[in-house]
C-alpha positions as CSV (number, residue, x, y, z in Angstrom):
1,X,0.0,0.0,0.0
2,X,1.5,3.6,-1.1
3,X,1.8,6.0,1.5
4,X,0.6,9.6,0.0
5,X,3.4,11.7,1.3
6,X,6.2,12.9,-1.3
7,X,8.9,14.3,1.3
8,X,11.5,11.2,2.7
9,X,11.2,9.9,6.2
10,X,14.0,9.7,8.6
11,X,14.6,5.6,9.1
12,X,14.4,5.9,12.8
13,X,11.2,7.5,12.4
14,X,9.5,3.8,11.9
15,X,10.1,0.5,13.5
16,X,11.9,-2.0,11.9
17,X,9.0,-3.8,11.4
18,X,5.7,-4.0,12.2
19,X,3.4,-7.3,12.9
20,X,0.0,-6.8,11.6
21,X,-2.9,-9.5,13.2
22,X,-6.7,-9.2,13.3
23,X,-7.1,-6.4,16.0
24,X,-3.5,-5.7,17.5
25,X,-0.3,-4.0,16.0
26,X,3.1,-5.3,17.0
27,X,6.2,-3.2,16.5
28,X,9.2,-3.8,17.8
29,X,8.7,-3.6,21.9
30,X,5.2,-1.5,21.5
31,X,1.7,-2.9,21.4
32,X,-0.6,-1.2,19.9
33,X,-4.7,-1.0,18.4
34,X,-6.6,1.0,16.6
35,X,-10.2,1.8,17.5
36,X,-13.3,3.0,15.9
37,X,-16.4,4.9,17.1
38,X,-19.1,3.1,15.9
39,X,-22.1,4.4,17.4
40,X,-23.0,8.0,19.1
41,X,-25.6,8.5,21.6
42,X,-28.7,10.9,21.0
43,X,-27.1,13.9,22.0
44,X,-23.7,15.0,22.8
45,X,-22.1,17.3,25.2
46,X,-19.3,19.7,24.6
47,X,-16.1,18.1,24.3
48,X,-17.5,14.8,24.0
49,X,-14.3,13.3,22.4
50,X,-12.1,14.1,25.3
51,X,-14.1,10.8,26.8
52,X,-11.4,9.0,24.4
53,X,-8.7,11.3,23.7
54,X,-7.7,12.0,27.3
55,X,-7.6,8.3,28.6
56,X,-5.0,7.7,30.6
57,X,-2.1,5.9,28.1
58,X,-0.8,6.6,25.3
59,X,-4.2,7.4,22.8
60,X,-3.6,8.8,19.1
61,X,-6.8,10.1,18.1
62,X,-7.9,11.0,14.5
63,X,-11.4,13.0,13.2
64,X,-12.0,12.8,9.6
65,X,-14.3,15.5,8.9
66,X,-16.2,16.5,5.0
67,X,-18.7,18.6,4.0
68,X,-21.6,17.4,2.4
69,X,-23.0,19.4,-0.6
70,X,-26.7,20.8,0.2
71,X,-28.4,18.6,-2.5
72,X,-26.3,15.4,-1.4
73,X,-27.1,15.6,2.2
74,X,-31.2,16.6,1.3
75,X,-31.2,13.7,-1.1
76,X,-30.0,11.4,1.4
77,X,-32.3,12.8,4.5
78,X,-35.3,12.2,2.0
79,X,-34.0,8.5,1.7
80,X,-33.4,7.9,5.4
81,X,-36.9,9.0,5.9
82,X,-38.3,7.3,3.6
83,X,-36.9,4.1,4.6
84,X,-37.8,5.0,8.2
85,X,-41.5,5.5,7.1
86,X,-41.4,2.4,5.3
87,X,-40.1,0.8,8.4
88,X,-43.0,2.4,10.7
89,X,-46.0,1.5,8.1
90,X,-45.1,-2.3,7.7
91,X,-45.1,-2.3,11.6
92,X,-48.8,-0.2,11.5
93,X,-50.1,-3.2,9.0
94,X,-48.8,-6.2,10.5
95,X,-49.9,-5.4,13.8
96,X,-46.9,-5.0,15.2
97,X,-45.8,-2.9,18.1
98,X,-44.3,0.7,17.8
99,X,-40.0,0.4,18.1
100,X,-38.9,2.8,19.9
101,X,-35.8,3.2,18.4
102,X,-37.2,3.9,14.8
103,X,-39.9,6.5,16.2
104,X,-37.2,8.3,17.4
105,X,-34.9,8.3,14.2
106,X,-37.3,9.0,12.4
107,X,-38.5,12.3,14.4
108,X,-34.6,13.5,14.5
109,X,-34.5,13.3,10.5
110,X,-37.6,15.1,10.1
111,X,-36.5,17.9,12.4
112,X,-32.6,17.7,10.8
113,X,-34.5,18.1,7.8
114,X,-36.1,20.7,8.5
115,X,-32.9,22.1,9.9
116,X,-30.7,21.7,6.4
117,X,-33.2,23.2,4.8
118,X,-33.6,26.5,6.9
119,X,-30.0,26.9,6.5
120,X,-29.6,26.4,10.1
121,X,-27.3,23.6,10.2
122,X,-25.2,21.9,7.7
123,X,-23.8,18.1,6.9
124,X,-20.5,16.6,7.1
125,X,-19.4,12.9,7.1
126,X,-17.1,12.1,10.4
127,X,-14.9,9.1,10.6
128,X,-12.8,8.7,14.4
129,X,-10.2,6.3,15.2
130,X,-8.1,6.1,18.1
131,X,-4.7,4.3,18.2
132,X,-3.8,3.1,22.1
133,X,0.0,2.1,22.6
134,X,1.4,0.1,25.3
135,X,4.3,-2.0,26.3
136,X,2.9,-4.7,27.3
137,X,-0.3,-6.4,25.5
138,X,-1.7,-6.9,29.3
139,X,-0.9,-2.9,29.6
140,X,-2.8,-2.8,26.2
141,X,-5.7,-4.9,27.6
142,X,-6.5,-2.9,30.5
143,X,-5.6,0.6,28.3
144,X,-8.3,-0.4,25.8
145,X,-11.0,-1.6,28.7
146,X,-10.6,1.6,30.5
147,X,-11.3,3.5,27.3
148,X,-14.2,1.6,25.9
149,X,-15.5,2.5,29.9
150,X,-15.4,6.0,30.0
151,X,-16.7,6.2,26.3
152,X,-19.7,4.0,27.3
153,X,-20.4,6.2,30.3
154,X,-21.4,9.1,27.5
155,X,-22.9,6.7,25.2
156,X,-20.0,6.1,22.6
157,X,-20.3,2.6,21.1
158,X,-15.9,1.8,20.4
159,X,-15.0,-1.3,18.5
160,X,-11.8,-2.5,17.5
161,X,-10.6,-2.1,13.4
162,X,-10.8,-6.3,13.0
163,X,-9.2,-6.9,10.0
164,X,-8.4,-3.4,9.3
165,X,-5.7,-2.4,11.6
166,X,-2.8,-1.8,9.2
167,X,-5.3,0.9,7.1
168,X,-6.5,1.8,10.8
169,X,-2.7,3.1,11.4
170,X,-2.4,5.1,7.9
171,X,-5.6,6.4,9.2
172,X,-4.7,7.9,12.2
173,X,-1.4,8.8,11.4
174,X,-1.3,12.5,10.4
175,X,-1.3,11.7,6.2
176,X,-5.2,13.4,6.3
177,X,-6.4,9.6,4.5
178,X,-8.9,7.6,5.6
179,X,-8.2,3.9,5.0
180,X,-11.1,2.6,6.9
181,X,-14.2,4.4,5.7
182,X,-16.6,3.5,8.3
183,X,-17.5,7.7,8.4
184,X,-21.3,8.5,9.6
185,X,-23.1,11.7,9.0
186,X,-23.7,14.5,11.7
187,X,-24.7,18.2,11.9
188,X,-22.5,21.2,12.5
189,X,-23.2,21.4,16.5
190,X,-22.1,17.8,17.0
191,X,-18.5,18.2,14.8
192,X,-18.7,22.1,16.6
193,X,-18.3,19.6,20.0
194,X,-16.1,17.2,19.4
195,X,-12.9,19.6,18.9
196,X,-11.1,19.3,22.3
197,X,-10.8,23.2,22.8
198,X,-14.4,23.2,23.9
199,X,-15.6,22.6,27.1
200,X,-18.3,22.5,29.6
201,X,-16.6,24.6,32.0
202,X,-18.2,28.0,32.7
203,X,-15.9,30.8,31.6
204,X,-13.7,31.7,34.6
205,X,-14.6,35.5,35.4
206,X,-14.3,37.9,38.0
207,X,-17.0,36.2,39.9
208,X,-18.0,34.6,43.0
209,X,-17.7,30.6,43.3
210,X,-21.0,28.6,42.6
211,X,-19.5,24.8,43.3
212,X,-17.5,22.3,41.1
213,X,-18.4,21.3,37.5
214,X,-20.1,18.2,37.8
215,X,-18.2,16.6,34.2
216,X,-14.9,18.2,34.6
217,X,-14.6,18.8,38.8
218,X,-13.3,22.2,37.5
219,X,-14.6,25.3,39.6
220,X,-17.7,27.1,38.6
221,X,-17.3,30.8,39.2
222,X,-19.9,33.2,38.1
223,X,-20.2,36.3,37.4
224,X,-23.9,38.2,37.4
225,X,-22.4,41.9,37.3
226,X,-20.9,40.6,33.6
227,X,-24.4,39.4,32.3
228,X,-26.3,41.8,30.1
229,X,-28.7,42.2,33.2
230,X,-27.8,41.1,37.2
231,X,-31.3,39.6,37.8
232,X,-31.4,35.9,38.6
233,X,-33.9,32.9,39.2
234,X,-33.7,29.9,41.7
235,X,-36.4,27.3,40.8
236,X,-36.5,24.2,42.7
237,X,-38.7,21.0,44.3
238,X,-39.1,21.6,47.9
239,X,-36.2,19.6,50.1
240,X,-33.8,19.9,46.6
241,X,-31.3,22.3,48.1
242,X,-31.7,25.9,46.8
243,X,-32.1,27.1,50.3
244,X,-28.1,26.2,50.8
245,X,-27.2,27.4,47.6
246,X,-28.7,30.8,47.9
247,X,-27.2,30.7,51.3
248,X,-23.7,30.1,50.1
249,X,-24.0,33.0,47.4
250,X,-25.4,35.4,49.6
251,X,-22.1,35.1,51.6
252,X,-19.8,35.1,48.8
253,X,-21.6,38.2,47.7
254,X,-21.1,39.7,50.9
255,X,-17.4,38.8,51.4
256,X,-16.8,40.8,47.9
257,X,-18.7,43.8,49.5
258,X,-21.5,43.9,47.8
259,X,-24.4,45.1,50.0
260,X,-27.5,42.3,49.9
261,X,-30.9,42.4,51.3
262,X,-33.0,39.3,51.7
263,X,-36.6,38.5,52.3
264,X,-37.0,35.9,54.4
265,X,-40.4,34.3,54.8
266,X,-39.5,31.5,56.8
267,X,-36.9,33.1,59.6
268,X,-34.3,30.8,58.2
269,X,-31.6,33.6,57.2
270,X,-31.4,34.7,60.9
271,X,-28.2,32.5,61.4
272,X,-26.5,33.7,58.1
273,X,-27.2,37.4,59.0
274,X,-25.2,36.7,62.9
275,X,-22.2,35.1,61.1
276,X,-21.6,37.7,58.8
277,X,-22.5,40.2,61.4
278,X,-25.7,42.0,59.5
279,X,-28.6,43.3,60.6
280,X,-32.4,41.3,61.4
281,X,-35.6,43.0,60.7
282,X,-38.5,41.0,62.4
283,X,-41.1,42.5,60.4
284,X,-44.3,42.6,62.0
285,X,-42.9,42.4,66.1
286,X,-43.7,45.1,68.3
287,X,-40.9,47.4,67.2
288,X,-41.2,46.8,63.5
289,X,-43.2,48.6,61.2
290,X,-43.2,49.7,57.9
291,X,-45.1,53.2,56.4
292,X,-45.9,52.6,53.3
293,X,-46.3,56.1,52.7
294,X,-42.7,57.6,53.2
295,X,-41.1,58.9,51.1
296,X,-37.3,58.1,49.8
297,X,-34.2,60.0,51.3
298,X,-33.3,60.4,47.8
299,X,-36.3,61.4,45.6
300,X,-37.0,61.6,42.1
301,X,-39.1,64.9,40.5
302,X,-42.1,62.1,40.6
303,X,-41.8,60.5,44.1
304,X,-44.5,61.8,45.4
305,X,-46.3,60.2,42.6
306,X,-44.8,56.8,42.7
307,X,-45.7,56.8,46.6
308,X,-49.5,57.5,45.9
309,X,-49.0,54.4,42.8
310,X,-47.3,52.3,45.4
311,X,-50.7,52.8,48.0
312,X,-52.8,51.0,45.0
313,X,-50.2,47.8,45.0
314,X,-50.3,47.6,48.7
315,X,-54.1,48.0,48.9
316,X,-54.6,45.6,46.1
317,X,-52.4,42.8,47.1
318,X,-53.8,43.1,50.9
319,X,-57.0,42.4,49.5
320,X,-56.2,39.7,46.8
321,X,-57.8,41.6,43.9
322,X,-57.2,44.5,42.1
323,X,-59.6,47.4,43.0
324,X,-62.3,48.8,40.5
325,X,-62.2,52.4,38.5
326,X,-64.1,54.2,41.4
327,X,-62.5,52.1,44.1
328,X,-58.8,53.5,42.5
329,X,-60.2,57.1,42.2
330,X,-61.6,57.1,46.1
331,X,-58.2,55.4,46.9
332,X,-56.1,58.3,44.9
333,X,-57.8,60.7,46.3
334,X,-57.9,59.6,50.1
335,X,-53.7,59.3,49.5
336,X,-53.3,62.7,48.4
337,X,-55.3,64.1,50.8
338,X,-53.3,62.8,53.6
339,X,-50.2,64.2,51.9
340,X,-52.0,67.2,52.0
341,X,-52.8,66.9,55.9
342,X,-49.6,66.2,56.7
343,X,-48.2,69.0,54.7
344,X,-46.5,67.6,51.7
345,X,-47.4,68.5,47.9
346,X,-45.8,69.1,44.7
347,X,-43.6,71.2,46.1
348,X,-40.1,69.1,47.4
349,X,-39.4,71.3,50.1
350,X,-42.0,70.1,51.8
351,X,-41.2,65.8,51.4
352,X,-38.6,65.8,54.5
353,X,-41.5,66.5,56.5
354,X,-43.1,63.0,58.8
355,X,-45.1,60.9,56.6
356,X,-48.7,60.2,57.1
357,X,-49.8,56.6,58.3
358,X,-52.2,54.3,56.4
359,X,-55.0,54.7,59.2
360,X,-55.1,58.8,58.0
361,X,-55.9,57.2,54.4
362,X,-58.5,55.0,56.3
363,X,-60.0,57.2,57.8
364,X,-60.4,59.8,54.7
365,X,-61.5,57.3,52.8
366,X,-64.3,56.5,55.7
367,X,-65.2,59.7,55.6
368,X,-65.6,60.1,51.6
369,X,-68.6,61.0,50.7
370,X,-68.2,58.3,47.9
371,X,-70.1,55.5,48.4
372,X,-66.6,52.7,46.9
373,X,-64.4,54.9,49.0
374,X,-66.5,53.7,52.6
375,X,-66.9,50.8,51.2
376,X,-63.4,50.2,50.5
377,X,-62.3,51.6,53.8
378,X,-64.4,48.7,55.5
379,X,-62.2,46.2,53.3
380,X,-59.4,48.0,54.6
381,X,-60.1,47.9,58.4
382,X,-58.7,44.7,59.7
383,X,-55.3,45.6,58.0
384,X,-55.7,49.1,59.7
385,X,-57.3,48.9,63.1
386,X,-57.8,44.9,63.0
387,X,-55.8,42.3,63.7
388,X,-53.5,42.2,60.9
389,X,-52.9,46.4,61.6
390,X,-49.5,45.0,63.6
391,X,-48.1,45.3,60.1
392,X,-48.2,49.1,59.1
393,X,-50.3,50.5,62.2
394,X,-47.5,53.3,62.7
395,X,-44.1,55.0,61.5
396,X,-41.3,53.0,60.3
397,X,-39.2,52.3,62.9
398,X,-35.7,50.4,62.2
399,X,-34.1,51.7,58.6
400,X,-32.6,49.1,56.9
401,X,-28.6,49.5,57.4
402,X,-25.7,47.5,57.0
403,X,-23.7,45.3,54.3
404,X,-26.9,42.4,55.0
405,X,-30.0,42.9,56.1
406,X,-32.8,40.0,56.3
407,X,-36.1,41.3,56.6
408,X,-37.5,38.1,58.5
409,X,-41.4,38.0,57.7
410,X,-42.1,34.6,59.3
411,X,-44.1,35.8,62.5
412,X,-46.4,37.3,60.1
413,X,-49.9,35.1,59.5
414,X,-50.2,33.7,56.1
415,X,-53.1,36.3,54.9
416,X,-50.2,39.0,55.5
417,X,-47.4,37.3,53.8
418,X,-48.1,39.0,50.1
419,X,-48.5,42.5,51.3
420,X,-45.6,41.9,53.5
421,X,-43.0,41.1,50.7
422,X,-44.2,44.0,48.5
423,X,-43.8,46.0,51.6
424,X,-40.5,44.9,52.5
425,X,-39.6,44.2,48.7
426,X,-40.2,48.4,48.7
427,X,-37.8,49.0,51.2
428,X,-35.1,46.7,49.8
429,X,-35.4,48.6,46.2
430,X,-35.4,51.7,47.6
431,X,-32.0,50.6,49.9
432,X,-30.4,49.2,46.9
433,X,-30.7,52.2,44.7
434,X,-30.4,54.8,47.1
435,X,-26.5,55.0,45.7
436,X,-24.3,53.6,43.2
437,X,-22.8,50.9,45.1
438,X,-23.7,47.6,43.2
439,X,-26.5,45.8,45.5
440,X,-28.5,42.1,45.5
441,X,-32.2,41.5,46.3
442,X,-32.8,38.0,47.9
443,X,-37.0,36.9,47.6
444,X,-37.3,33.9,49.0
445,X,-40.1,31.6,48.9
446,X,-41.7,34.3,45.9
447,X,-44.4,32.0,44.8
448,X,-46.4,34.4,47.9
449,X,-45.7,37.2,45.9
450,X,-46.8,35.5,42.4
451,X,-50.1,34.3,43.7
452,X,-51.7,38.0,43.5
453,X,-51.6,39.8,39.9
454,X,-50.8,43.3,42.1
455,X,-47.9,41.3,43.9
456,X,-46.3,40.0,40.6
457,X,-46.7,43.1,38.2
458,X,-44.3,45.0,41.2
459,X,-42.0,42.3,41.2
460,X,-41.9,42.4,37.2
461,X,-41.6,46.1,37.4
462,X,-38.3,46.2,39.8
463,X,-37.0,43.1,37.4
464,X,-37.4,45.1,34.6
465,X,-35.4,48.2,36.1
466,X,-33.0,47.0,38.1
467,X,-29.5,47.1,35.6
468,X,-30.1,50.5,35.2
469,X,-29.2,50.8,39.4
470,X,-26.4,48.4,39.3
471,X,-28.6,46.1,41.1
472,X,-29.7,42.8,40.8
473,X,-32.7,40.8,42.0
474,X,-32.8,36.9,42.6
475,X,-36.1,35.0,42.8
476,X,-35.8,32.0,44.9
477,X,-39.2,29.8,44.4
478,X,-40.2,25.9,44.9
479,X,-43.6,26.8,43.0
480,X,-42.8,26.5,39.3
481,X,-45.9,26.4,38.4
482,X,-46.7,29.4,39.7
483,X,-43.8,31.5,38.1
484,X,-44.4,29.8,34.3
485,X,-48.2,29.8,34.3
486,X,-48.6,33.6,34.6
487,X,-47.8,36.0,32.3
488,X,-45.9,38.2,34.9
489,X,-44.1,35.5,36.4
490,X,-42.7,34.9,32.5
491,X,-42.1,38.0,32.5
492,X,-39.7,38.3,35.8
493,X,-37.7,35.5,33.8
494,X,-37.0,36.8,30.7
495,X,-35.6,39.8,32.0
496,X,-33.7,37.6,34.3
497,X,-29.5,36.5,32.5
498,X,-29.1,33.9,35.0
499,X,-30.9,31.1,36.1
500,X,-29.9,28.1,38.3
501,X,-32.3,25.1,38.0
502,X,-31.8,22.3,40.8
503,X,-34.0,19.2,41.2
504,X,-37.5,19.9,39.8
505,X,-41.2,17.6,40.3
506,X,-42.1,15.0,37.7
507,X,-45.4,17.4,37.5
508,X,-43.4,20.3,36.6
509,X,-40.4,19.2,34.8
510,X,-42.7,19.4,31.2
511,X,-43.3,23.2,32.2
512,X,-39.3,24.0,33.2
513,X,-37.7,22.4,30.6
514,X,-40.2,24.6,28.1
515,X,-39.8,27.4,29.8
516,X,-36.1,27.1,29.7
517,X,-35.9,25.8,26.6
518,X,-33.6,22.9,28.3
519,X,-32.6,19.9,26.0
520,X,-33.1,16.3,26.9
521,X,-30.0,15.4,28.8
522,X,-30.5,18.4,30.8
523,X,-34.6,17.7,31.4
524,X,-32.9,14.0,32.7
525,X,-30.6,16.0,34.5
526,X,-33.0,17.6,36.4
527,X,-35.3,14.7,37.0
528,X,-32.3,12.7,38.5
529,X,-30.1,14.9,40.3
530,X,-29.2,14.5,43.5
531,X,-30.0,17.3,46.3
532,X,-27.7,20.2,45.9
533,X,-26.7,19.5,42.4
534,X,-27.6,22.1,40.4
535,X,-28.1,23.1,36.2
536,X,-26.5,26.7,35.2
537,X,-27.8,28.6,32.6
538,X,-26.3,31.8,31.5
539,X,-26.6,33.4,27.9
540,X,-24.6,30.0,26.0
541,X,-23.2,28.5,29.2
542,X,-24.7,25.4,30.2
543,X,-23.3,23.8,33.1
544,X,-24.1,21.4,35.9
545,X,-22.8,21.2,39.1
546,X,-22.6,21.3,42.7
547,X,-22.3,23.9,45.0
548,X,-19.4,23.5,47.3
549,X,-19.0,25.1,50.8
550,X,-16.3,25.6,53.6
551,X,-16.9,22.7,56.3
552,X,-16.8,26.3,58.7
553,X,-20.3,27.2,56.7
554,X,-21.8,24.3,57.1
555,X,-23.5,25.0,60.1
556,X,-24.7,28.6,59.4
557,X,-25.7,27.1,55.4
558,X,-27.9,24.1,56.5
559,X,-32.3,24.1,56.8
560,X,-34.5,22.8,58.5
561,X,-33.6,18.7,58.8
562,X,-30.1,18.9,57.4
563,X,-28.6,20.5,60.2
């Protein structure tokens, strides 16, 4: 057989002589064989080759890669599904049982199809062999087993060259020929992956540390300030481990001094916030309120505006609905009347002065000589002067300071807990953009906030302008549903760059892996991990892995049964 290569070898370049049998090479004191990849699994991931190229021992590997021309590869899709179809109606008229394994081919070469011929994708044949040395054919042995292991692991089906070893070695040797011919066709994104300068490693930034890359053990550091927006999502089955995550970014957050606020609905921060030496708000306790009515240290020319808009989302999401054209105008004008009383206007000279309380808007809107204004202040009267008044009965009284601050809501009775958050969600915006110092927004648990249309549109509002304060906002829920169901809770994720996905429900994993648009390894990903490991997903970075933790943290990280 004619080697294709004009210039002269160096003799001791080759081996004296080489012994060829049905699947080994023998050359002088070296053993070698040369492998093919016969088979590929349904989807690859990146750097799918490096399962065979970085075995331990000496491993040659060689890609063959052509293009195929446009009519070629649509003349030959047309024939694979014809044959497939063929395959399928034989089945339907003998009676025979659906395979499996044809339904599915047959559904990838419709939608390659359809790829090819939206331009979207192109053909190429590719032909792999591998060439594993060793000194000793036991060495060999236990090379080649180790190898046809790890490619097994990620669904590579590698066979020996029997009978073909001597063109197997021209093949892989750099000459660009390939002697074998056993080549298979693929699209562009699976040849894209193969090349062993990709990987699934997230790309190292100026970040904080998320865990360990579950395929490659490298670490996973993150960066949300370097995303086109800093807003984030947390979705996760109850008991799946988001709780320790969040936990564990929080602090890495906080230890690169960025100031965070968190609202805690279950009083499960509290720990966190006295290691790292920040400050508790137990909303709701004798000496914490919160006035929905004042007015920012640093105000805009339309505060005084947005405070009267903000008085319609507390009073609709207190009462579960949104309020009707007369019940807003009665409400709009009780709120501006007791600016009035307590001597604010349009003027801003006059906003440093005390705030009025929500029981001044009760009781202007008791008096109204409308008939939806007294009828909305009797709606309004247990959250006033009732039993749920504990909440904003009176004047603020503890500012939110400090580097952390966890606004603990959990002593607060479940009919208060979506009014609560927007309250407290208020006073965390208005903390985090008060200067120019970047800032995180922790809702925990924010499925409470979603279940009220009022609730949600706030929450999409401050998603939608947080980049513009250098300021980010994470939504931490175990209610997927929830979130993808709603229009608003789409919304909060679309204008969210980052999302970390951990364990999800069989019932819900249909509406994440939409919603994410997450491929099928990943959707079995999430329907198999363990607790704590976790799916990445920023802009083209794809990565699973597990959050990792000092054994110092682990105290301060853990909930509720863990600890």
């Amino acid at each position: 057989m004619r080697i294709p290569f004009r210039r002269t070898m160096r003799p001791e370049m080759w081996p004296g002589a080489v012994t060829v049998s049905v699947r080994r090479l023998a050359a002088d004191v070296s053993h070698s064989a040369v492998l093919l990849i016969a088979g590929l699994p349904p989807e690859v991931a990146p750097g799918w080759l490096s399962a065979v190229s970085d075995a331990p021992g000496l491993v040659s590997t060689s890609m063959h890669i052509v293009p195929v021309e446009a009519a070629a590869a649509a003349a030959s899709l047309r024939r694979k599904r014809a044959r497939l179809e063929a395959s399928r109606r034989y089945a339907f008229k003998h009676a025979q049982l659906d395979d499996p394994d044809v339904e599915a081919a047959a559904a990838d070469a419709a939608d390659l199809a359809a790829r090819v011929a939206a331009g979207d994708t192109r053909l190429f044949t590719l032909a792999v062999y591998a060439m594993v040395s060793a000194s000793t054919e036991a060495e060999l042995d236990e090379t080649i087993a180790h190898l046809r292991g790890r490619a097994a692991a990620i669904g590579l089906m590698v066979r020996p060259a029997s009978f073909r070893q001597l063109q197997g070695l021209l093949s892989v040797l750099p000459f660009a020929v390939d002697r074998v011919r056993t080549e298979r066709t693929v699209d562009t994104d699976t040849v894209a992956a193969m090349f062993p300068f990709t990987t699934a490693d997230a790309p190292a930034a100026d970040g904080v540390l998320l865990g360990h890359n579950l395929t490659s053990g490298a670490p996973v550091i993150w960066d949300r300030f370097a995303q086109p927006n800093h807003n984030q999502t947390v979705v996760a089955r109850s008991g799946a481990g988001k709780s320790f995550f969040t936990k564990t970014e929080i602090a890495r957050w906080v230890m690169r001094g960025v100031g965070v606020t968190v609202i805690d609905p279950e009083g499960e921060y509290r720990s966190l916030a006295g290691a790292l030496d920040g400050t508790i708000i137990g909303v709701g306790e004798q000496d914490a309120c919160l006035n929905p009515l004042d007015l920012p240290a640093v105000a805009g020319a339309d505060a005084l505006t947005r405070r009267v808009m903000f008085a319609h989302t507390v009073v609709a999401t207190a009462l579960g609905e949104d309020l009707d054209g007369d019940e807003a105008a009665a409400l709009d004008a009780a709120v501006l009347g007791a600016y009035a009383d307590a001597g604010i206007g349009p003027d801003r000279a006059t906003w440093g002065r005390p705030a009025p309380l929500m029981g001044d808007v009760h009781a202007l809107l008791g008096a109204s000589g409308e008939r939806a204004g007294r009828q909305l202040a009797a709606r309004l009267a247990p959250f006033v002067t009732g039993g749920f008044s504990r909440l904003f009965s009176g004047a603020t009284t503890r500012a939110p300071e400090g580097h952390l601050v966890v606004f603990d809501v959990s002593a607060l009775p479940d009919e208060l807990s979506a009014v609560a958050t927007v309250l407290v969600l208020d006073a965390a915006w208005r903390r985090a953009t008060a200067d120019a110092r970047r800032h995180l927004v922790f809702v925990d648990e924010a499925w409470r906030l979603l279940t009220t249309r009022s609730g949600a549109a706030f929450l999409a509002r401050l998603a939608k302008s947080a980049r513009k304060h250098v300021a980010g906002l994470t939504v931490v829920t175990q209610d997927a549903e929830d979130m993808l169901s709603g229009e608003l809770g789409r919304v909060v994720i679309a204008n969210a760059a980052t999302h970390v996905l951990l364990q999800q429900a069989p019932q819900t994993l249909g509406l994440v892996a939409g919603a994410f648009a997450l491929t099928g390894a990943e959707r079995s990903f999430l329907a198999t991990a363990r607790r704590g490991e976790a799916l990445l997903l920023g802009g083209a970075t794809h990565v699973a892995f597990a959050p990792s933790a000092a054994e110092m943290d682990a105290g301060v990280l853990a909930t509720g049964e863990s600890r």
